[in-house]
N, CA, C and O atoms as CSV, one atom per row, in Angstrom:
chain,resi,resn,atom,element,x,y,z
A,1,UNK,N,N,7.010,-25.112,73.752
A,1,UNK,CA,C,7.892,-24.875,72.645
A,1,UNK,C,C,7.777,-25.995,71.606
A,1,UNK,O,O,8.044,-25.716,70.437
A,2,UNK,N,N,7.450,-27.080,71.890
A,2,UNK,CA,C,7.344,-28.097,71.136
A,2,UNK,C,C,6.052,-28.295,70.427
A,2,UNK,O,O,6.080,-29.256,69.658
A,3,UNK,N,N,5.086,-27.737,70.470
A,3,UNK,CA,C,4.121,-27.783,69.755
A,3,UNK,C,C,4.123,-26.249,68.907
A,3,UNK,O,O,3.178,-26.014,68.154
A,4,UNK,N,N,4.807,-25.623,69.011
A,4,UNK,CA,C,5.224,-24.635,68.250
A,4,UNK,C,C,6.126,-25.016,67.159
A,4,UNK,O,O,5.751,-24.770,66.012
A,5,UNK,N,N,7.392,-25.646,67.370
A,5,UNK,CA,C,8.048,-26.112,66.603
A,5,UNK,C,C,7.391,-26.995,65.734
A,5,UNK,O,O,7.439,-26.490,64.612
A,6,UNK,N,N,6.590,-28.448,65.697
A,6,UNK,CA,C,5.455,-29.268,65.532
A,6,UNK,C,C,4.825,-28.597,64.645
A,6,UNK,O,O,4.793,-29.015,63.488
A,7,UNK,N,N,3.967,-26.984,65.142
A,7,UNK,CA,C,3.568,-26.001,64.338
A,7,UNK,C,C,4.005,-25.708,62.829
A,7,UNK,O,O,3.451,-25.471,61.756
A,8,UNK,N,N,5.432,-25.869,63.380
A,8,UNK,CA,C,5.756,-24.918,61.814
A,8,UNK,C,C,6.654,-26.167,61.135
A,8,UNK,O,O,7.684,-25.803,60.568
A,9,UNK,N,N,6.306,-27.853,61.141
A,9,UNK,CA,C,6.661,-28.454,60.802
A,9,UNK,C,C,8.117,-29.588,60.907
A,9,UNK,O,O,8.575,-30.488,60.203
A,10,UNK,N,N,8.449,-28.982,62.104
A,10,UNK,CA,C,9.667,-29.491,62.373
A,10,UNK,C,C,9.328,-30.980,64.253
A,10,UNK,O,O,8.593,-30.949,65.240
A,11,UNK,N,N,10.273,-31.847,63.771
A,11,UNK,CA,C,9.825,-32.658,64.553
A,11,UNK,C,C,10.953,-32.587,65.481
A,11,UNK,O,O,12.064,-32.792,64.992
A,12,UNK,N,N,10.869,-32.327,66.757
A,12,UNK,CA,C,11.628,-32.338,67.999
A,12,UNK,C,C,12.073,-33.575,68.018
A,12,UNK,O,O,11.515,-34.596,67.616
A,13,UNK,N,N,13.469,-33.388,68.677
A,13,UNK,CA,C,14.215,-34.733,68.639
A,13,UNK,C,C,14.990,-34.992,69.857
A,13,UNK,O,O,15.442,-36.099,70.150
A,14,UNK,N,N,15.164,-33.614,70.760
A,14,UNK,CA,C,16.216,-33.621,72.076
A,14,UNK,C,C,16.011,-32.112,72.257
A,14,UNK,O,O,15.728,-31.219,71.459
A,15,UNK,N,N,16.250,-32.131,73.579
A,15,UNK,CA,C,16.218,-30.746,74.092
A,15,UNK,C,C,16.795,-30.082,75.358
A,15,UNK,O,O,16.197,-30.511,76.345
A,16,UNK,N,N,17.632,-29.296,75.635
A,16,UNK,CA,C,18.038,-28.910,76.980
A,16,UNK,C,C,17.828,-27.321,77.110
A,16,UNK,O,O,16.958,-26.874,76.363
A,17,UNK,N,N,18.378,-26.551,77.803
A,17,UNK,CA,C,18.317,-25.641,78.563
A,17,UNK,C,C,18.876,-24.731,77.424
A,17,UNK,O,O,18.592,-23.542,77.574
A,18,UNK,N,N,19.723,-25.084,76.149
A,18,UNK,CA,C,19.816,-23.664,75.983
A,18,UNK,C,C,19.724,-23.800,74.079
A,18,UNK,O,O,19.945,-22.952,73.214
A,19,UNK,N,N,19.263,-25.383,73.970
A,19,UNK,CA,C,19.427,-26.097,72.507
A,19,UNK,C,C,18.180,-26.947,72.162
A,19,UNK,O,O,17.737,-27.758,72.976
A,20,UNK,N,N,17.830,-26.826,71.401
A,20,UNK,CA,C,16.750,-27.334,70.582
A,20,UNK,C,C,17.176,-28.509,69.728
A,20,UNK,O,O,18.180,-28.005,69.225
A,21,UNK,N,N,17.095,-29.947,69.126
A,21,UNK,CA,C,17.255,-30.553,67.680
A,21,UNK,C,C,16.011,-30.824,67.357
A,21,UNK,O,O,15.224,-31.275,68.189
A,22,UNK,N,N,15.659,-30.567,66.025
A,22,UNK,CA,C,14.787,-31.593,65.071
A,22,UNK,C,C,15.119,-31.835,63.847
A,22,UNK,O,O,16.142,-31.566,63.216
A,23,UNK,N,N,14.038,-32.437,63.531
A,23,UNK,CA,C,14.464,-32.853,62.118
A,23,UNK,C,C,14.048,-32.356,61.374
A,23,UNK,O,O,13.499,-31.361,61.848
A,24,UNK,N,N,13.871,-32.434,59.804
A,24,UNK,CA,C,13.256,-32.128,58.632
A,24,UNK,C,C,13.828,-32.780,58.013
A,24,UNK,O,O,14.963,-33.240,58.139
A,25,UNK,N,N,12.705,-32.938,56.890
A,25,UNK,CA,C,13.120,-33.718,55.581
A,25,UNK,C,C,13.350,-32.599,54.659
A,25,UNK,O,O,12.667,-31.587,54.500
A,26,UNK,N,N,14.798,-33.083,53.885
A,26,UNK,CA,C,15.641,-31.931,52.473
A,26,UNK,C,C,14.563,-31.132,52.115
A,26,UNK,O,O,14.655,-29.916,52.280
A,27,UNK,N,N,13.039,-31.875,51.412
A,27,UNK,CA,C,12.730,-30.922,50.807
A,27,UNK,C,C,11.562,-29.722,51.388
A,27,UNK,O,O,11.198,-28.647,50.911
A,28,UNK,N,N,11.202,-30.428,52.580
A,28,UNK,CA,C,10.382,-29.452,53.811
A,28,UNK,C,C,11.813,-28.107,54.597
A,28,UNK,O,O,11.476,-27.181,55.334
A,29,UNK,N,N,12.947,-28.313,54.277
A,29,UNK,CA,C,14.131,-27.733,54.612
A,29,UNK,C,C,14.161,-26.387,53.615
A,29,UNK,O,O,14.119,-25.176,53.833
A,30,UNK,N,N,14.245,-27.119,52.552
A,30,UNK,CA,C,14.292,-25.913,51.484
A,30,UNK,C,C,13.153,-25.177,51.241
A,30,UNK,O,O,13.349,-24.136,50.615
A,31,UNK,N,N,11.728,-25.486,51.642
A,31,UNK,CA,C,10.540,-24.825,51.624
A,31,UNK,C,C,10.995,-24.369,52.837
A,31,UNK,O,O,12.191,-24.252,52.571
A,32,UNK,N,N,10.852,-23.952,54.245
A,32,UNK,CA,C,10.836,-23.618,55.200
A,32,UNK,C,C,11.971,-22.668,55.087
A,32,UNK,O,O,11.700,-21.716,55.819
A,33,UNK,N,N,13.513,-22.426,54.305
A,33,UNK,CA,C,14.409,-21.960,54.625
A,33,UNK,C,C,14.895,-21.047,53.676
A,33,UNK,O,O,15.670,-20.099,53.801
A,34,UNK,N,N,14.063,-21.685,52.319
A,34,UNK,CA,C,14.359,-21.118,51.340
A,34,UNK,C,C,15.734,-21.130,50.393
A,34,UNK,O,O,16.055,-20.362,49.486
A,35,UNK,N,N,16.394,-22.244,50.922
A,35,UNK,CA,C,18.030,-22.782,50.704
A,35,UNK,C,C,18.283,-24.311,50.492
A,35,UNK,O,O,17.380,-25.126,50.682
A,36,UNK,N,N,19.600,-24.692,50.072
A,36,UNK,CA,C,19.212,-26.471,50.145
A,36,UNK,C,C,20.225,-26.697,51.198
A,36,UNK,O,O,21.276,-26.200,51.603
A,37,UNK,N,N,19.447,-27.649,51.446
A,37,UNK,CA,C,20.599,-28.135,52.154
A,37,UNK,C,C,21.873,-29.365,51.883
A,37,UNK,O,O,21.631,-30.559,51.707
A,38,UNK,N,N,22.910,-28.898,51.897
A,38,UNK,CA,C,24.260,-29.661,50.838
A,38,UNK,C,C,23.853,-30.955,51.496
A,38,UNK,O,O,23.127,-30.844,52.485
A,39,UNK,N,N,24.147,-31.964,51.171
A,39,UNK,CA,C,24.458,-33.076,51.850
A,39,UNK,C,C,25.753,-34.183,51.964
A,39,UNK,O,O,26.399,-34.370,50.932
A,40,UNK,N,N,26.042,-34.730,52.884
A,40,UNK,CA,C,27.890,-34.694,52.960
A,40,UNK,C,C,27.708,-36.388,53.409
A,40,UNK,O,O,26.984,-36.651,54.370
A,41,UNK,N,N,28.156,-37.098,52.926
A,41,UNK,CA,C,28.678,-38.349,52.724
A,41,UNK,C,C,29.230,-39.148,54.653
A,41,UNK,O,O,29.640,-38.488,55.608
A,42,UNK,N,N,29.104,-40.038,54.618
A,42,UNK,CA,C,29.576,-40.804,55.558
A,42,UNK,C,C,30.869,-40.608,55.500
A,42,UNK,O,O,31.297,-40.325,54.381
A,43,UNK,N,N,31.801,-40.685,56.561
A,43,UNK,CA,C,33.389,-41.081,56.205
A,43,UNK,C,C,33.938,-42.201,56.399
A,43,UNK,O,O,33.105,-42.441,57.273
A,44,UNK,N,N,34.718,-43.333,56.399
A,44,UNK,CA,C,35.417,-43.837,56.651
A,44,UNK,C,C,35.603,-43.838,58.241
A,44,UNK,O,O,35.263,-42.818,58.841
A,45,UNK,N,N,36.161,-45.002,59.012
A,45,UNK,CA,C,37.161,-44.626,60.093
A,45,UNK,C,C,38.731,-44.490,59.574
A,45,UNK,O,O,39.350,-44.850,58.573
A,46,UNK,N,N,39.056,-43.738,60.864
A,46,UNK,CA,C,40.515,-42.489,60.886
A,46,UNK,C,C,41.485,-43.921,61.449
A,46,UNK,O,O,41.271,-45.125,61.311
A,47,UNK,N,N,42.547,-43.211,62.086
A,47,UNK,CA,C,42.921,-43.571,62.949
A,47,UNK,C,C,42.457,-43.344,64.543
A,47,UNK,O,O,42.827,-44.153,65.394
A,48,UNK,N,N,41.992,-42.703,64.738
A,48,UNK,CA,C,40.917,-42.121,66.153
A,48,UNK,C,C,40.080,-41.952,66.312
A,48,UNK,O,O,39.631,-41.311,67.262
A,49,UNK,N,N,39.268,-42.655,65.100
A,49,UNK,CA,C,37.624,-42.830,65.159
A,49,UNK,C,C,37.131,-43.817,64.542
A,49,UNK,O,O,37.837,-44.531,63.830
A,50,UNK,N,N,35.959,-44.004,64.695
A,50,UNK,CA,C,35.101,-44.698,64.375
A,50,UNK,C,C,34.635,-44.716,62.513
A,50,UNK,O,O,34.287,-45.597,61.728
A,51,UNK,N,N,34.902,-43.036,62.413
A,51,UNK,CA,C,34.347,-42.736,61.104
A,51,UNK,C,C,33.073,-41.547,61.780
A,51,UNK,O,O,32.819,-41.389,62.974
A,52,UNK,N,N,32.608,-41.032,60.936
A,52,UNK,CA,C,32.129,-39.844,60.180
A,52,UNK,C,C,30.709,-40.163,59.975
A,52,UNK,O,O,30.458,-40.851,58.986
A,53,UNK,N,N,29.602,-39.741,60.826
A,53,UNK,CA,C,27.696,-39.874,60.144
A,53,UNK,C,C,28.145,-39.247,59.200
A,53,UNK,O,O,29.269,-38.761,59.068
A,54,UNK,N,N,26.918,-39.234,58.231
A,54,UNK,CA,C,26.739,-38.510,57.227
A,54,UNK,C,C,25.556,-37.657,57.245
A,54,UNK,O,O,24.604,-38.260,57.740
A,55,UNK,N,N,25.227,-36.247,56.814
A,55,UNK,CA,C,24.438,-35.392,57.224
A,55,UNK,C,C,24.113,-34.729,55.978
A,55,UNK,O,O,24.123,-35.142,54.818
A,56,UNK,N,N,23.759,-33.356,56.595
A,56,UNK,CA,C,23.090,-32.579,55.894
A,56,UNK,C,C,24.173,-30.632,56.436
A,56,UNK,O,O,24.107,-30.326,57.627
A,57,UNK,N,N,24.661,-30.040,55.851
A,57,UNK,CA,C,25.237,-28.744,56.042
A,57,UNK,C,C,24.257,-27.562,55.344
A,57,UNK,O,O,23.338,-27.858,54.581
A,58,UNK,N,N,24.538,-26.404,55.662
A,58,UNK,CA,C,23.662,-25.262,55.203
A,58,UNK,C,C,24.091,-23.599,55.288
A,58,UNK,O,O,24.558,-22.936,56.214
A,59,UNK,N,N,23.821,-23.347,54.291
A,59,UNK,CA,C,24.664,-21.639,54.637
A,59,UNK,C,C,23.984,-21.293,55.610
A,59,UNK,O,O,23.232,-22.133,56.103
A,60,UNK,N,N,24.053,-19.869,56.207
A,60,UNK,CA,C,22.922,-19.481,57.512
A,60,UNK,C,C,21.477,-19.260,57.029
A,60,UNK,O,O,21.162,-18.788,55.937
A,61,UNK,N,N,20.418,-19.782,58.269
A,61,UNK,CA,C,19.727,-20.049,58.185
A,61,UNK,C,C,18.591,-18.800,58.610
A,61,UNK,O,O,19.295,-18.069,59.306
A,62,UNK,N,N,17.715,-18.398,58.580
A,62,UNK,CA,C,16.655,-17.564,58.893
A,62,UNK,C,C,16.147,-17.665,59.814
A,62,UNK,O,O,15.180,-18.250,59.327
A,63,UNK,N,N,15.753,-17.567,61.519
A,63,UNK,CA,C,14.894,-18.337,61.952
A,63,UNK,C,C,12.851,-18.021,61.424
A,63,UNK,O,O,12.450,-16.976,60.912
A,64,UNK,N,N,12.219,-18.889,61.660
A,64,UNK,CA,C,11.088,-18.753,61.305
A,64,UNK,C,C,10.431,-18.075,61.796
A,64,UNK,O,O,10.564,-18.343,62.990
A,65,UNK,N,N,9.240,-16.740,61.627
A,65,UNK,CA,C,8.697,-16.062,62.330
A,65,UNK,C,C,7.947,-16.630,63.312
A,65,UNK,O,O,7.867,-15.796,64.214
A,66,UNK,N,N,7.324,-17.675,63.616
A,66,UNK,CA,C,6.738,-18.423,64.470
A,66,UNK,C,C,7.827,-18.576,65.705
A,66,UNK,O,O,7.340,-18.160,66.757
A,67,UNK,N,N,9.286,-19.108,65.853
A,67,UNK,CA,C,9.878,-19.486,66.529
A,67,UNK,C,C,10.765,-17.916,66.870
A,67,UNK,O,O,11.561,-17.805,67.803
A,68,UNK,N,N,10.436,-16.850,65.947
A,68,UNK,CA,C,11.886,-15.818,66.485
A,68,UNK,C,C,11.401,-15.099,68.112
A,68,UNK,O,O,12.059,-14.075,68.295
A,69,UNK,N,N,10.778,-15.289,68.869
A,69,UNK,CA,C,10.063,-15.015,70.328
A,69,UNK,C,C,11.283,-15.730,70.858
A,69,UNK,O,O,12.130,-15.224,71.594
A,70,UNK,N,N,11.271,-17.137,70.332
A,70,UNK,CA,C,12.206,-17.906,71.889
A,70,UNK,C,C,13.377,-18.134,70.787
A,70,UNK,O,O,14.240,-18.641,71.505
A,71,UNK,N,N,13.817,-18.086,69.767
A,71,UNK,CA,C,15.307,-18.846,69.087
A,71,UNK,C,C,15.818,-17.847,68.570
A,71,UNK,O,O,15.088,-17.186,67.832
A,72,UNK,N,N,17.454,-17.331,68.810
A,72,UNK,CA,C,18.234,-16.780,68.539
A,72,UNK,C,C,18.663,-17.198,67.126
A,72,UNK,O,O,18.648,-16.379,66.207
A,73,UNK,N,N,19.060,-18.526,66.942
A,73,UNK,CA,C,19.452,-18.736,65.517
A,73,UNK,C,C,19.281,-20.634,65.464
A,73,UNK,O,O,19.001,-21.318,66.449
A,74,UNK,N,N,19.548,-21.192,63.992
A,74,UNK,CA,C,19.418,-22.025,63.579
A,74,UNK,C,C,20.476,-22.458,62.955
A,74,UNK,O,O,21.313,-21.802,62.334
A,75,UNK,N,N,20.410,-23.678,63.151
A,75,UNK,CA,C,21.770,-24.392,61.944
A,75,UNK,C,C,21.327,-25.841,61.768
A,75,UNK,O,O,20.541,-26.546,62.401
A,76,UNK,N,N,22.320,-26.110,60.380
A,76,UNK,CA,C,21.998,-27.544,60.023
A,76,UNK,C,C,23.461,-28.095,61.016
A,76,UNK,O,O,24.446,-27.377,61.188
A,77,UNK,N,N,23.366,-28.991,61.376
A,77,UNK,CA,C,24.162,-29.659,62.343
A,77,UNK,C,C,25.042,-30.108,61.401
A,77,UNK,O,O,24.710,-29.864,60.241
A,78,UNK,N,N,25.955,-30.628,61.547
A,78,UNK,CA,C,26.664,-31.656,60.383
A,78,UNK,C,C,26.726,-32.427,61.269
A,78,UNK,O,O,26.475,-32.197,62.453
A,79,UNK,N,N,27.293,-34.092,60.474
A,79,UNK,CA,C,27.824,-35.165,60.669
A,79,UNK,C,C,28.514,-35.039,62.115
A,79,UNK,O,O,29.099,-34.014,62.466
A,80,UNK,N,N,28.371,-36.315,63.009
A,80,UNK,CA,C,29.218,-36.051,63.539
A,80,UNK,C,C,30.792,-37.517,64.514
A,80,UNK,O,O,30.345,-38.664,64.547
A,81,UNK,N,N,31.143,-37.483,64.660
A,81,UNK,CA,C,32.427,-38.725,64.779
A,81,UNK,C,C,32.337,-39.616,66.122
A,81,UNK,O,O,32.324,-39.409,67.336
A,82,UNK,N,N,32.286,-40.634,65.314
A,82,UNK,CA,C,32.215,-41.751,66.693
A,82,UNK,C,C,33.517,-41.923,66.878
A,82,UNK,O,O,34.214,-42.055,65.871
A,83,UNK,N,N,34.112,-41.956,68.144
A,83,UNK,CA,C,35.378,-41.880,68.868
A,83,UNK,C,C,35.681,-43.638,69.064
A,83,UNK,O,O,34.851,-44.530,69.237
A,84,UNK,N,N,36.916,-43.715,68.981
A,84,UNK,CA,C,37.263,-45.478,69.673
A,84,UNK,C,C,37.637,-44.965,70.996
A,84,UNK,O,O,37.884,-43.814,71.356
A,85,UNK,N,N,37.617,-46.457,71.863
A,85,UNK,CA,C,37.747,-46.194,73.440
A,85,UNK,C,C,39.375,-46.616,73.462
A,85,UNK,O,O,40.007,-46.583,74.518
């Protein structure tokens, strides 16, 4: 699966049993997807966190004809919150 993905330009980053991540760069995103992808700011820490990565969001995504055999669907991940202990 990973040299498939590799294939169609996307670089594997983690993987388990029922989830895929990679990456892309914005503008290999919008060639590949045909959409942009928004991009959303760091946050601050809360009171119950750490604060907020900052990412990348996306309306729904297409999967690629190369990958629609094994992937149900795609998404841009957003940001996500580092917790205090």
């Amino acid at each position: 699966m990973q040299a498939i993905l590799r294939a169609v330009g996307l670089r594997p980053t983690t993987g388990g049993v029922a989830t895929i991540s990679a990456e892309l760069e914005p503008d290999e995103f919008q060639e590949m997807f045909g959409v942009v992808a928004m991009e959303i700011a760091p946050q601050p820490p809360g009171k119950g966190n750490f604060g907020k990565s900052g990412g990348y969001v996306s309306p729904e995504l297409k999967v690629p004809a190369a990958l629609s055999e094994f992937v149900e669907s795609i998404s841009a991940a957003p940001g996500y919150y580092y917790l205090q202990k």
